[in-house]
NUNUVO-673449 format. One line per field, with one value per residue: x, z, y of N, C-alpha, C in turn; residue in three letters; residue number from 0; chain. Coordinates in steps of 0.02 Angstrom, whole numbers, plus 50000, padded with zeros to 5 digits. Atoms other than C-alpha are relative to their C-alpha. Layout:
N
npx	X|...
npz	Z|...
npy	Y|...
capx	X|...
capz	Z|...
capy	Y|...
cpx	X|...
cpz	Z|...
cpy	Y|...
r	ALA|...
k	NUM|...
c	A|...
//
This chain:
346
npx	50018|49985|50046|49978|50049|49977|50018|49932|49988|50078|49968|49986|49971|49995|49987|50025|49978|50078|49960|50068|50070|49982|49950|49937|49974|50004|49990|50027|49929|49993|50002|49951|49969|50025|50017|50067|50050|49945|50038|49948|49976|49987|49957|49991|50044|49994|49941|50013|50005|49976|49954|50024|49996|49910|49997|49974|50027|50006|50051|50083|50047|50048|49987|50072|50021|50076|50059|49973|50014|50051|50065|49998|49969|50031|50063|49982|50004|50059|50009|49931|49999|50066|50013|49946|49910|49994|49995|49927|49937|49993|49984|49923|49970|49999|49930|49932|50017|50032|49961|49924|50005|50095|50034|49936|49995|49943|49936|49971|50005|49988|49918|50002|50019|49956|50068|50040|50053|50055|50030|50026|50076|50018|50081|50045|49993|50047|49986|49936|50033|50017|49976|49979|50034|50045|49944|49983|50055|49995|50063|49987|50059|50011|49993|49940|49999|49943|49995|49948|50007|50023|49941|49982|50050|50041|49991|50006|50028|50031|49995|50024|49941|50021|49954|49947|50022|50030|50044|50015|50061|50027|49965|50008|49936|49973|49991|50089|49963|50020|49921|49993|50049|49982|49920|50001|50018|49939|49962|50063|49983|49937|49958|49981|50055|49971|49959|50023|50051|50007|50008|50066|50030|50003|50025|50053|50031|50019|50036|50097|50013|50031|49989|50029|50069|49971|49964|50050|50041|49951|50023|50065|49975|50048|50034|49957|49933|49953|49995|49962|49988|50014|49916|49995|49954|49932|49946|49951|49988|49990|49967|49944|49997|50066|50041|50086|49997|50041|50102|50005|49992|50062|50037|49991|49944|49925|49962|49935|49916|49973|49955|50015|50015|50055|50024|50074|50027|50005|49974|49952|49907|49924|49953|49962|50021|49933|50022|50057|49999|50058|50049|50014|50070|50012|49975|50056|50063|49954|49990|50091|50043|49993|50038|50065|49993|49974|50071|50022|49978|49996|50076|50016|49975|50039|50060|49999|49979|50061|50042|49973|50009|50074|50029|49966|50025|50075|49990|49959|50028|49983|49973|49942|49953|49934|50001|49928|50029|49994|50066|50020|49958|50029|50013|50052|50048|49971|50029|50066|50026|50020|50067|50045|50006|50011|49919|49991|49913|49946
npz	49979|49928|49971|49914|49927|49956|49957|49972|49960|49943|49959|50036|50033|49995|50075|50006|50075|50029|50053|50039|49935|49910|49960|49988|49953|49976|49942|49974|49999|49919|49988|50012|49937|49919|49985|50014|50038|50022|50074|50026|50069|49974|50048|49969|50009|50075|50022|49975|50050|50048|49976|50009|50090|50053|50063|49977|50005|50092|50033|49952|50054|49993|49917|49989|49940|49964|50015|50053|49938|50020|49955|49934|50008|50014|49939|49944|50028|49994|49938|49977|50021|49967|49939|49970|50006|49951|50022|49991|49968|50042|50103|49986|49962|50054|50062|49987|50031|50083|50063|50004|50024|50033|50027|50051|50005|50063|50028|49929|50019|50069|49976|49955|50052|50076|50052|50035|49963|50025|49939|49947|49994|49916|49986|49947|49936|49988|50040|49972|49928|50033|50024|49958|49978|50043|50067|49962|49975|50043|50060|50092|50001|49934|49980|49954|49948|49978|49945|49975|49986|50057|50049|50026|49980|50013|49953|49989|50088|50011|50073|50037|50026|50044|50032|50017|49986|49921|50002|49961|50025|49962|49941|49965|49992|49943|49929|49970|50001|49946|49960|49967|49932|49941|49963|49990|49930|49985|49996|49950|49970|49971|50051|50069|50067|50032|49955|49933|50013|49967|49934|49980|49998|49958|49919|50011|49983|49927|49975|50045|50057|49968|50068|50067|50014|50019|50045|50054|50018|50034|50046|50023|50049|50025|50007|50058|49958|50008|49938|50002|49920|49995|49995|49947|49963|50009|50003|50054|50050|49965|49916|49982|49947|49962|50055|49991|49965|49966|50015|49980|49935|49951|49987|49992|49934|50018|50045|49945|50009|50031|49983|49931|49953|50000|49963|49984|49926|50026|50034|49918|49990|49983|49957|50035|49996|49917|49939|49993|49976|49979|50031|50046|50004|50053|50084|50028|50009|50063|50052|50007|50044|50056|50012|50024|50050|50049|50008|50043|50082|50043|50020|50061|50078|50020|50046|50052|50082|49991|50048|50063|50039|50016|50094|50055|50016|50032|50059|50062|49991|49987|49909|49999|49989|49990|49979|49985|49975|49933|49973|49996|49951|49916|49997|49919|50044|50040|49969|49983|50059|50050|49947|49994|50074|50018|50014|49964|49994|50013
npy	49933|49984|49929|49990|49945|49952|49952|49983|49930|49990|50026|50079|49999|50063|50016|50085|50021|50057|50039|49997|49995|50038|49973|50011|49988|49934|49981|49923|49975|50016|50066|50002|49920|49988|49938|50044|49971|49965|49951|49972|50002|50071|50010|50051|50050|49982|50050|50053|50047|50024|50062|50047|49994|49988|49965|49926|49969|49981|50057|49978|49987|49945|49972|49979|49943|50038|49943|49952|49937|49928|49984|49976|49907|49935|49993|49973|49945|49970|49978|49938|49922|50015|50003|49944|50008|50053|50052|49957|50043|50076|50016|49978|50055|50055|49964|50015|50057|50009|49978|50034|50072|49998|49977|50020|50075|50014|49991|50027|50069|49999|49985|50066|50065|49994|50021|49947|49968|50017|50071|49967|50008|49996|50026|49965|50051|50044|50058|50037|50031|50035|50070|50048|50047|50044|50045|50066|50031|50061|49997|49960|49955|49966|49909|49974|49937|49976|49956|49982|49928|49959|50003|49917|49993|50041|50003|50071|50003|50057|50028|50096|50035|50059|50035|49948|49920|49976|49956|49970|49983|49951|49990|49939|49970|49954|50024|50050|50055|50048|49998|49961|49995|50048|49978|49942|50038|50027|49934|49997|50047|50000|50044|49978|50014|50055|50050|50032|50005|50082|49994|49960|50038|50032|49974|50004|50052|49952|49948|50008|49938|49940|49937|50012|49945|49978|50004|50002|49935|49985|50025|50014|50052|50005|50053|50031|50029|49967|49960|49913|49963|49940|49955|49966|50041|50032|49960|50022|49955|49949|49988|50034|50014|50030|50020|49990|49935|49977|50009|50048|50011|49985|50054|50072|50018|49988|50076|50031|49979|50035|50058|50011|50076|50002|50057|49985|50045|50049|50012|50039|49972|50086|49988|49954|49934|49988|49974|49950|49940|49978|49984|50069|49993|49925|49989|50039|49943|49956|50066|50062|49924|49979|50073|49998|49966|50054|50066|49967|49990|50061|50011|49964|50048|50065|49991|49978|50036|50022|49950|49988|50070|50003|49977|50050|50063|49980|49961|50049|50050|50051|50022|50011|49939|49957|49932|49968|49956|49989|50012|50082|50023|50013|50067|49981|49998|50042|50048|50003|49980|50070|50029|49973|49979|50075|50029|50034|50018|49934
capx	50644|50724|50642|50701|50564|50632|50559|50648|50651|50466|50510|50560|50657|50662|50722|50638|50723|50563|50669|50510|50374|50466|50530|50707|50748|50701|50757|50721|50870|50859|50886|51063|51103|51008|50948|50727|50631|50782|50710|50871|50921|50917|51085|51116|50955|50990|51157|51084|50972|51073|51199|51078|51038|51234|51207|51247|51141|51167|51082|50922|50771|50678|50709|50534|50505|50343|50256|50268|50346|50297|50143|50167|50266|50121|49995|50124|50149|49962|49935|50079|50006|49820|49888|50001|50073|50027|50081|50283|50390|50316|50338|50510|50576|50498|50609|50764|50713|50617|50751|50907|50844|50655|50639|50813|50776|50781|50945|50989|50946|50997|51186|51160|51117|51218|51057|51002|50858|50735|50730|50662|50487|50380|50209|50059|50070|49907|49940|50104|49996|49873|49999|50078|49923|49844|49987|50041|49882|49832|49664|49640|49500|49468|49412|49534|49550|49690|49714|49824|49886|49899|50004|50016|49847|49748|49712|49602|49564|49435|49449|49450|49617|49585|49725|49861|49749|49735|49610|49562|49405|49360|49463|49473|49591|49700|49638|49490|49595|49565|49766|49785|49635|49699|49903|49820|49742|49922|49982|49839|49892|50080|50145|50243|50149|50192|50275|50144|49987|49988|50009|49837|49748|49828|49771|49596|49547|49559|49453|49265|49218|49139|49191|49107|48971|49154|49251|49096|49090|49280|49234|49077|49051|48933|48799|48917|49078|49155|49200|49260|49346|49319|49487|49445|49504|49675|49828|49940|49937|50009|50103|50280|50236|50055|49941|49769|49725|49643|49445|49528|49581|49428|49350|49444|49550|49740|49858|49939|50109|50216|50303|50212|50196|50035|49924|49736|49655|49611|49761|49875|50057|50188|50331|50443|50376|50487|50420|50219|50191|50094|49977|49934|49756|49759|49876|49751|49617|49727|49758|49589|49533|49635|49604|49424|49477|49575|49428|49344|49441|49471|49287|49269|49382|49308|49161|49213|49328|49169|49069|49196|49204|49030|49006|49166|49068|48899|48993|49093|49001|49143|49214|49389|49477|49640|49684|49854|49903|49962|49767|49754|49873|49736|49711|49558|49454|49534|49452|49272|49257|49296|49155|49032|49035|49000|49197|49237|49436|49552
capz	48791|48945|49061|49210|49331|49441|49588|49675|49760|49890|49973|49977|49832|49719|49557|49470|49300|49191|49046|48908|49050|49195|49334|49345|49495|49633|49776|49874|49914|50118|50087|50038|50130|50291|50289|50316|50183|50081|49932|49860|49664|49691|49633|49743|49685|49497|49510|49604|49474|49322|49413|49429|49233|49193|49085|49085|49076|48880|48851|48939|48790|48897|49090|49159|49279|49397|49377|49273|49381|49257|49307|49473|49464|49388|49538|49662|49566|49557|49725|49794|49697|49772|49932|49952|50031|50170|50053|50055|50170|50084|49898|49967|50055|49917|49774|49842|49802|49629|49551|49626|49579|49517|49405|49294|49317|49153|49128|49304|49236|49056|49140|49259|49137|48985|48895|48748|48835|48706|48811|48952|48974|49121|49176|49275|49445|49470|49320|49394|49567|49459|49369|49509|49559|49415|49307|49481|49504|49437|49346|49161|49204|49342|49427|49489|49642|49685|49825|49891|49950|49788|49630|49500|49520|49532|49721|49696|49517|49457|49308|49213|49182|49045|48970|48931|48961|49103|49078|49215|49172|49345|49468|49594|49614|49748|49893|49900|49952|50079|50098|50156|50274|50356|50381|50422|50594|50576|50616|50752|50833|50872|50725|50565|50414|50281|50407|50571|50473|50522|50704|50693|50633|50750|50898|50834|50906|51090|51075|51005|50874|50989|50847|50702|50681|50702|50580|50440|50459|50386|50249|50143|50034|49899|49834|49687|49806|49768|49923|49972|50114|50179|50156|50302|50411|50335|50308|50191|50053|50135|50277|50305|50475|50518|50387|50498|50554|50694|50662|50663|50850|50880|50850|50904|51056|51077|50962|51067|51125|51004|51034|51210|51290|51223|51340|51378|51551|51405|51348|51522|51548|51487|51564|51421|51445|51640|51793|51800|51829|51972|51856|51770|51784|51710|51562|51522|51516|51399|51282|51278|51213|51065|51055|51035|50881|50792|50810|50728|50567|50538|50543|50409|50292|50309|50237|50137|50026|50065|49967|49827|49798|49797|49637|49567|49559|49490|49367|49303|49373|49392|49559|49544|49610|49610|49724|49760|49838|50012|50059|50017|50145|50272|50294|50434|50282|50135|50241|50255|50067|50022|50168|50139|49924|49811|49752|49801|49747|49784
capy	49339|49411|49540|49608|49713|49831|49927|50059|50235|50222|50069|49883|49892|49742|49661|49491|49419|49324|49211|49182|49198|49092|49163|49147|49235|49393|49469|49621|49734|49715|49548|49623|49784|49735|49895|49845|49918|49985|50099|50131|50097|49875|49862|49710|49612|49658|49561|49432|49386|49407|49305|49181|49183|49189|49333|49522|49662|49700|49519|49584|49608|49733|49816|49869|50013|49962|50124|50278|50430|50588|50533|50531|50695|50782|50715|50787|50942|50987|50947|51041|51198|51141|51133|51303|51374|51233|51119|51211|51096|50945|50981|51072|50889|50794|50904|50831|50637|50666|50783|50689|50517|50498|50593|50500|50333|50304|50360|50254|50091|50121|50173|50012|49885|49957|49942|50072|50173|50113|49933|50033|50025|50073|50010|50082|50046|49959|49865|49801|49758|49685|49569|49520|49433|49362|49319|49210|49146|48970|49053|49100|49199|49320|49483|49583|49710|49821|49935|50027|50202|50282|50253|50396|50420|50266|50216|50064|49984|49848|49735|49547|49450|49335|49215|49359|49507|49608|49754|49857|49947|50053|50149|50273|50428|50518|50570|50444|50287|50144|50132|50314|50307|50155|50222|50395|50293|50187|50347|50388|50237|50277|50174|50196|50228|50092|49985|49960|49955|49748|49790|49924|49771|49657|49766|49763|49618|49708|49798|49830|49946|50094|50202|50164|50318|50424|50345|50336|50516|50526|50411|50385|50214|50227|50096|50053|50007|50180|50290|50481|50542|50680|50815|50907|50756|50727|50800|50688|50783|50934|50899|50789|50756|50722|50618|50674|50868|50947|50893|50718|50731|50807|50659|50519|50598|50636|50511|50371|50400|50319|50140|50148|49962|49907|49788|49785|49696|49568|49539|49522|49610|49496|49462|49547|49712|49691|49758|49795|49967|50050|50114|49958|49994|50188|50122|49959|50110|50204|50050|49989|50188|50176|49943|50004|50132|49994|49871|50013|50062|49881|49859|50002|49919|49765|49831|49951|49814|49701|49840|49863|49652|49650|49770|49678|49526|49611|49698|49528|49392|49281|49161|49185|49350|49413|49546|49653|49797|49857|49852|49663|49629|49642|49464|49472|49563|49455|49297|49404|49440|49235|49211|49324|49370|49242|49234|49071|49055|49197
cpx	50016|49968|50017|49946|50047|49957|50056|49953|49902|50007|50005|50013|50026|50020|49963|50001|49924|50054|49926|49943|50001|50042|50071|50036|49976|49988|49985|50063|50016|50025|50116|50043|50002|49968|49893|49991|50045|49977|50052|50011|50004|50051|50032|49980|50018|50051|49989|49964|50020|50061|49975|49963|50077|49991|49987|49930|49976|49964|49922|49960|49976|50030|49907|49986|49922|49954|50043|50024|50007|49954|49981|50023|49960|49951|50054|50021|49928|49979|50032|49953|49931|50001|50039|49966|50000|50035|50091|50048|49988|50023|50098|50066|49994|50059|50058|50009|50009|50064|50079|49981|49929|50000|50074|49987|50008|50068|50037|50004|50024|50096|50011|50032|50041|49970|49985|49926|49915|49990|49992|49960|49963|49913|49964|50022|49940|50012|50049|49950|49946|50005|50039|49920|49966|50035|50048|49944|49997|49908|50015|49944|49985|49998|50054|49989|50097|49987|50053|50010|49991|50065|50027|49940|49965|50014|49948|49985|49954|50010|49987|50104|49975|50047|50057|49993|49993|49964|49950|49965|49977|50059|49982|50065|50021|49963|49966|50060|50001|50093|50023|49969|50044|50082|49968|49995|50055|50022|49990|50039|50075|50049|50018|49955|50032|50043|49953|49938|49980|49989|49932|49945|50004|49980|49913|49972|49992|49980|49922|50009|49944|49990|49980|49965|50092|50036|49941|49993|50093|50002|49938|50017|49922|49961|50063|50088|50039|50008|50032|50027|49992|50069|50002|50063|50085|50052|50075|50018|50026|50081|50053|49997|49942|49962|49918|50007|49959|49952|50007|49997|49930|49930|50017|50058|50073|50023|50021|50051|50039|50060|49994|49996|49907|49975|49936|49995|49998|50061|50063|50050|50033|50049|50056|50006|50036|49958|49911|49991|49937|49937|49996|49928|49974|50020|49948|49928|50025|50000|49929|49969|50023|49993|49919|50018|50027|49953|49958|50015|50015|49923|49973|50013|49990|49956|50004|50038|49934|49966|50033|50009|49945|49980|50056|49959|49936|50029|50046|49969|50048|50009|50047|50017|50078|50031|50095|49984|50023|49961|49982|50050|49975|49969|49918|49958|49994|49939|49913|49981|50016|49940|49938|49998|50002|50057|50011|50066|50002|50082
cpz	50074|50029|50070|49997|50057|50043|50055|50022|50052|50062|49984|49915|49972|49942|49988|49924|49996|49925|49972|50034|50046|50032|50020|50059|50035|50051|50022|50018|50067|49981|49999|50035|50068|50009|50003|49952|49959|49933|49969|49927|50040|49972|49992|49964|49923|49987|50016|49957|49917|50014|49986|49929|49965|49951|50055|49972|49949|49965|50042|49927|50032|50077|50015|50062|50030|49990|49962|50058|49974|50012|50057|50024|49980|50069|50060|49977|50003|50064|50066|49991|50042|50055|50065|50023|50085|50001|49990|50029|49979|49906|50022|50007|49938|49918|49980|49975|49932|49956|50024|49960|49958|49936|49921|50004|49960|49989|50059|49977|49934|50019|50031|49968|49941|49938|49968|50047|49962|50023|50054|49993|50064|49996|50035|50061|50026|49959|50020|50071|49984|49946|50032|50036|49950|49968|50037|50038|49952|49948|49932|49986|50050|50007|50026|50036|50020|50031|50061|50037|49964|49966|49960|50029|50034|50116|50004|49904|50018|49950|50004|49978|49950|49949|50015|50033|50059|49958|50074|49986|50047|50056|50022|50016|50061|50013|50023|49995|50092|50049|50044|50066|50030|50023|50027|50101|50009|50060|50085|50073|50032|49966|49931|49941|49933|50032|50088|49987|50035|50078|50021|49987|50052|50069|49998|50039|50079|50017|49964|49961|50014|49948|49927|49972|50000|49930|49925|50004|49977|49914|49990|49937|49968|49958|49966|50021|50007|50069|49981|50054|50001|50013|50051|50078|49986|49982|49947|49957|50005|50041|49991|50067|50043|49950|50046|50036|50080|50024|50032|50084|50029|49997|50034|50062|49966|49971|50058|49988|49961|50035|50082|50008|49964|50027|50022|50074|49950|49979|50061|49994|49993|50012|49945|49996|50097|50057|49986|50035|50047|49959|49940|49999|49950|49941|49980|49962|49941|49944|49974|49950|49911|49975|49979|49894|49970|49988|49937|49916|49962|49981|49954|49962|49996|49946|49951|49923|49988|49907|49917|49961|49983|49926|49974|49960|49965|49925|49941|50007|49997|50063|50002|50009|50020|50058|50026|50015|50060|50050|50020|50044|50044|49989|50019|49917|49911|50008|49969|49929|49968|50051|49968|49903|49976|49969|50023|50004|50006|50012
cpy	50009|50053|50020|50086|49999|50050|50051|50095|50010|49941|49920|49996|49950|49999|49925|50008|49933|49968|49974|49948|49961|50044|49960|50000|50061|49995|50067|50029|50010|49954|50006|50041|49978|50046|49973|50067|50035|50009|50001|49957|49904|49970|49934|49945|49983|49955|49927|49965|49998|49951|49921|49942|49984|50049|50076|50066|50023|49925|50002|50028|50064|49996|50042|50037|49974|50070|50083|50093|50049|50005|50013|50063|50046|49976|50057|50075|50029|49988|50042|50063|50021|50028|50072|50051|49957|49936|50021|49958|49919|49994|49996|49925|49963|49989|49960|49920|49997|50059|49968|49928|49972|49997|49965|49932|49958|49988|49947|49926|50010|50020|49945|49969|50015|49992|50068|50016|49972|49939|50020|50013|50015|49966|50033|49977|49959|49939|49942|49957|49954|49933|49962|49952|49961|49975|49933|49948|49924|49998|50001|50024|50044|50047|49998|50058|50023|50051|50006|50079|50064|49975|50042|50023|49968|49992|49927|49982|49935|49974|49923|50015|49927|49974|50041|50055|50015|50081|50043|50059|50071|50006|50059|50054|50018|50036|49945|49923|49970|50010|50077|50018|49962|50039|50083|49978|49944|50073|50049|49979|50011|49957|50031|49972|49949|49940|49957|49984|49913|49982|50041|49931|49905|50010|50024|49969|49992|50019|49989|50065|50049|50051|49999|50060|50049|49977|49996|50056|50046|49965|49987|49932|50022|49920|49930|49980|50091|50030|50070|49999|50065|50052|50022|49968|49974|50030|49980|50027|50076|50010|49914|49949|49959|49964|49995|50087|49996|49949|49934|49974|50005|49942|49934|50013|50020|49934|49985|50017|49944|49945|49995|49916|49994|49920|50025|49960|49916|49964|49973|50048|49969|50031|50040|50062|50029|50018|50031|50072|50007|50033|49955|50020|50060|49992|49940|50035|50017|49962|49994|50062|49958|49902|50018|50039|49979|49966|50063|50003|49952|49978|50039|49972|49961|50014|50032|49955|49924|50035|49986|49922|49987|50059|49994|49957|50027|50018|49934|49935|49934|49986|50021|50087|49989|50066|50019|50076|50013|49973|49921|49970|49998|49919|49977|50017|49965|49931|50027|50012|49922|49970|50025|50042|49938|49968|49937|49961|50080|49993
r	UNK|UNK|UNK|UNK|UNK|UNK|UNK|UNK|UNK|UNK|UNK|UNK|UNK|UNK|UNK|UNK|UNK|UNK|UNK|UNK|UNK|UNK|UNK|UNK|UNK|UNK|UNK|UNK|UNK|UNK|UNK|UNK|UNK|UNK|UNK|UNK|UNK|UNK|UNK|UNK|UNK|UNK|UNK|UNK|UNK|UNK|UNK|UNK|UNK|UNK|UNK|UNK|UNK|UNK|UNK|UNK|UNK|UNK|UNK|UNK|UNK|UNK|UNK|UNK|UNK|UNK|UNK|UNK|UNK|UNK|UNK|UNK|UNK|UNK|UNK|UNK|UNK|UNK|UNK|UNK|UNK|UNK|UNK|UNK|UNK|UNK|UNK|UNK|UNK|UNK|UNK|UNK|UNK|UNK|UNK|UNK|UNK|UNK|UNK|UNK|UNK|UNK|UNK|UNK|UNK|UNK|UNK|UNK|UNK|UNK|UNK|UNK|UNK|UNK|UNK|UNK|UNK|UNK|UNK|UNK|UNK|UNK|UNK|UNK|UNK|UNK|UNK|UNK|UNK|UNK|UNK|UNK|UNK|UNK|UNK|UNK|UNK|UNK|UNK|UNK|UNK|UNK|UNK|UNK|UNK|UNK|UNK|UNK|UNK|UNK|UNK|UNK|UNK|UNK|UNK|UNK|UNK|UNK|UNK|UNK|UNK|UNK|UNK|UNK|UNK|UNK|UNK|UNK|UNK|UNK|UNK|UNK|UNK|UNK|UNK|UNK|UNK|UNK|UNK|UNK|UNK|UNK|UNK|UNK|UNK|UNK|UNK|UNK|UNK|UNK|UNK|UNK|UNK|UNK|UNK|UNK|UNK|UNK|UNK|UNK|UNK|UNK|UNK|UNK|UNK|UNK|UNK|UNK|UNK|UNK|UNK|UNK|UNK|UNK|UNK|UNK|UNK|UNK|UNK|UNK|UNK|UNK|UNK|UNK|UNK|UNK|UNK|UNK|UNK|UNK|UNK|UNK|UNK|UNK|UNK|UNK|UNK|UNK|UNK|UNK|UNK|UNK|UNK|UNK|UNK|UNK|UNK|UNK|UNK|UNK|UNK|UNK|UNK|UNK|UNK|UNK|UNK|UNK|UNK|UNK|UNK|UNK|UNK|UNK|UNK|UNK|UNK|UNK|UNK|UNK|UNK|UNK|UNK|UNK|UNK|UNK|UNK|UNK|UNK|UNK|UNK|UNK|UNK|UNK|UNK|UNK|UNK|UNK|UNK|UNK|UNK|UNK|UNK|UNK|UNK|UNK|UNK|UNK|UNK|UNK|UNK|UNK|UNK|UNK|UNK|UNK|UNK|UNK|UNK|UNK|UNK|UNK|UNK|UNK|UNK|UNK|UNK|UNK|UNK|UNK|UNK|UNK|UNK|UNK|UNK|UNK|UNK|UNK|UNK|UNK|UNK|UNK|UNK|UNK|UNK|UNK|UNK|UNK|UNK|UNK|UNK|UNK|UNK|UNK|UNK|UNK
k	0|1|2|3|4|5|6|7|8|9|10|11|12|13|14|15|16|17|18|19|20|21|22|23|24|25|26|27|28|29|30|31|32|33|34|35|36|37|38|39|40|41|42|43|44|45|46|47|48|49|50|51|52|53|54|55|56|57|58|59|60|61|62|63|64|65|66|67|68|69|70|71|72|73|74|75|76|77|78|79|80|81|82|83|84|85|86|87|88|89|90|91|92|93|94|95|96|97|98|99|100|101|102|103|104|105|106|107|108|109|110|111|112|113|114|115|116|117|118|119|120|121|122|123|124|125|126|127|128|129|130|131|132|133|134|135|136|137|138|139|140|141|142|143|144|145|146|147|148|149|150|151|152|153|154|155|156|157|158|159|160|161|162|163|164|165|166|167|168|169|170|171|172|173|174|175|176|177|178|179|180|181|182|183|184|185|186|187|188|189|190|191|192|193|194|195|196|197|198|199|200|201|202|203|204|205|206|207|208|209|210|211|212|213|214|215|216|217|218|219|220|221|222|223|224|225|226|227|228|229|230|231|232|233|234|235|236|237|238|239|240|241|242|243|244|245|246|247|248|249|250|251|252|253|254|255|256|257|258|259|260|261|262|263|264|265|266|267|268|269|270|271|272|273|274|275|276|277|278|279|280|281|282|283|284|285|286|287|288|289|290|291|292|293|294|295|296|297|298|299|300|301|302|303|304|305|306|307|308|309|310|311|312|313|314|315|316|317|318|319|320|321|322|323|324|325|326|327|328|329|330|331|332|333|334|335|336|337|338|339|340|341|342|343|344|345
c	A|A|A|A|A|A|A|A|A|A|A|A|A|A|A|A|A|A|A|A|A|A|A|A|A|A|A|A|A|A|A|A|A|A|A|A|A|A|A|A|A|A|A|A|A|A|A|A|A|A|A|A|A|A|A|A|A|A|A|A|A|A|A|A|A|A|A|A|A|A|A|A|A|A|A|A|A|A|A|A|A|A|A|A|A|A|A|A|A|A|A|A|A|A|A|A|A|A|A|A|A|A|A|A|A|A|A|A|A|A|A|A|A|A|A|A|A|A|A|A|A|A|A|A|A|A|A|A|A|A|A|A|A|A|A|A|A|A|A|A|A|A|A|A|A|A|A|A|A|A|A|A|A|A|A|A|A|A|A|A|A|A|A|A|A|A|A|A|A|A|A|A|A|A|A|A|A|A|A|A|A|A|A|A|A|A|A|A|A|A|A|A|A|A|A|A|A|A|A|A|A|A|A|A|A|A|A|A|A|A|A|A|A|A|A|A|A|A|A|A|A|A|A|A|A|A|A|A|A|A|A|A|A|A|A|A|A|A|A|A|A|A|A|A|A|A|A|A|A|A|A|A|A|A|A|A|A|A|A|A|A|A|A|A|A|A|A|A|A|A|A|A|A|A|A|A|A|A|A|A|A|A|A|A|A|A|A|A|A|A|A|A|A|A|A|A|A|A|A|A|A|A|A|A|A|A|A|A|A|A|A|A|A|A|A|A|A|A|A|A|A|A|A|A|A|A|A|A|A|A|A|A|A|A|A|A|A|A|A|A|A|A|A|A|A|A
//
């Protein structure tokens, strides 16, 4: 049984051949272009690992799309209609993507591969984020967490992986999502959204978390792990350009200037950054504002995926988690949930 998974048109763009349930082979499609983060059809990776198989596209059993995008096409369709006519230069921009390429993918891989369309299959996208961690894990039992920015709908899920099964039981929808909060304050910060999130949590640690009572009053976590944000503060769903409004500034100050020099008093001026500036003192000030408001929002999501492992574990009562996901990429709160929950593999 052959299987080639495919990801493609959002970003990092990948292929990975499974020969009956070993991995064979997979690459990402930077790895081929150069291009970083290269979304584009993985036409590269696709050859790379049927190359590595010796076999051609028409000896493939099944091709597997990572998530389903009618579904995703109807979330961005009803929120489009939600969000008009504010919502106008984002559906407009988005159009051009989902009806050149999106919305055929099917037919893209089934013209690729030379494969009848009925070996084309797609998956949830949690599910997919969900079997990339449990199906490479060395359990045969385990909760599972996923979180992320959003998939069709789903924005975090909970469940049990057991032998074969994966079952994912509880989730949460679009807008209420940990991953959008955090790239919304990527964003804040003077960094690219899906790409600097690693640098907002590496500039955490600069600062203190002054901001806590603001940022808990953009999100709410309830007993049971779930959370809300509050719409007022955000703008993603809308808008091309900004992913926080107004209200947000008015809580947390003007955004840093983007790809400024960042250095605290704590942290020193290195010598790479060239010549210290006479106002070394006013920009350390400057830094340190928005080092406090990283310390912050990383200190939310601590707690808030805290919260949400903690009624994992009530609700399944096993040690062993799984987790995937954009979200689970924060390392820093990864660490405080095998510290502090009674999980004790992940």
């Amino acid at each position: 049984m052959r299987i080639l998974g495919i990801s493609c048109y959002f970003h990092d763009a990948a292929a990975a051949l499974l020969e009956d349930g070993a991995l064979v082979a997979a690459a990402e499609e930077e790895r081929f272009t150069r291009k970083k983060h290269d979304s584009d059809f993985p036409e590269n990776a696709i050859a790379f690992c049927l190359d590595r198989a010796n076999i051609t596209g028409k000896d493939l059993d099944y091709a597997v799309f990572y998530e389903k995008p009618f579904t995703k096409f109807d979330r961005l369709l009803r929120t489009s209609l939600q969000g008009f006519p504010r919502s106008y230069r984002m559906f407009a921009q988005s159009m051009k993507s989902w009806l050149l390429d999106k919305l055929w993918v099917k037919n893209i891989i089934s013209k690729h591969l030379g494969i009848d369309s009925s070996k084309i299959l797609f998956s949830e996208h949690h599910i997919s984020h969900a079997a990339s961690a449990y199906f490479c894990s060395p359990f045969e039992e385990a909760a599972i967490l996923t979180l992320d920015g959003v998939g069709e709908w789903s924005t975090t899920t909970m469940g049990v992986g057991k032998g074969t099964n994966l079952d994912l039981t509880d989730e949460l929808h679009f807008p209420h999502s940990i991953g959008l909060l955090y790239s919304a304050f990527t964003a804040f910060l003077g960094f690219e959204v899906n790409e600097g999130e690693y640098k907002v949590m590496g500039m955490a640690p600069y600062g203190t978390p002054k901001y806590l009572d603001e940022v808990w009053n953009v999100v709410v976590q309830q007993g049971d792990g779930s959370f809300w944000l509050d719409p007022k503060y955000f703008s993603s769903h809308y808008s091309t350009k900004h992913a926080y409004t107004s209200k947000f500034e008015d809580l947390f100050g003007e955004p840093r200037v983007p790809d400024a020099p960042f250095f605290t008093k704590e942290s020193g001026y290195p010598d790479y950054f060239g010549t210290r500036p006479r106002n070394y003192d006013d920009l350390c000030e400057y830094n340190q504002h928005y080092a406090d408001i990283a310390a912050s929002i990383q200190a939310v999501t601590e707690e808030l995926m805290l919260g949400i492992a903690l009624a994992l574990h009530r609700q399944t009562g096993l040690s062993k988690l799984c987790m995937a996901g954009g979200v689970a990429l924060n390392s820093v709160a990864n660490s405080r949930i095998l510290k502090e929950t009674p999980f004790d593999e992940m």
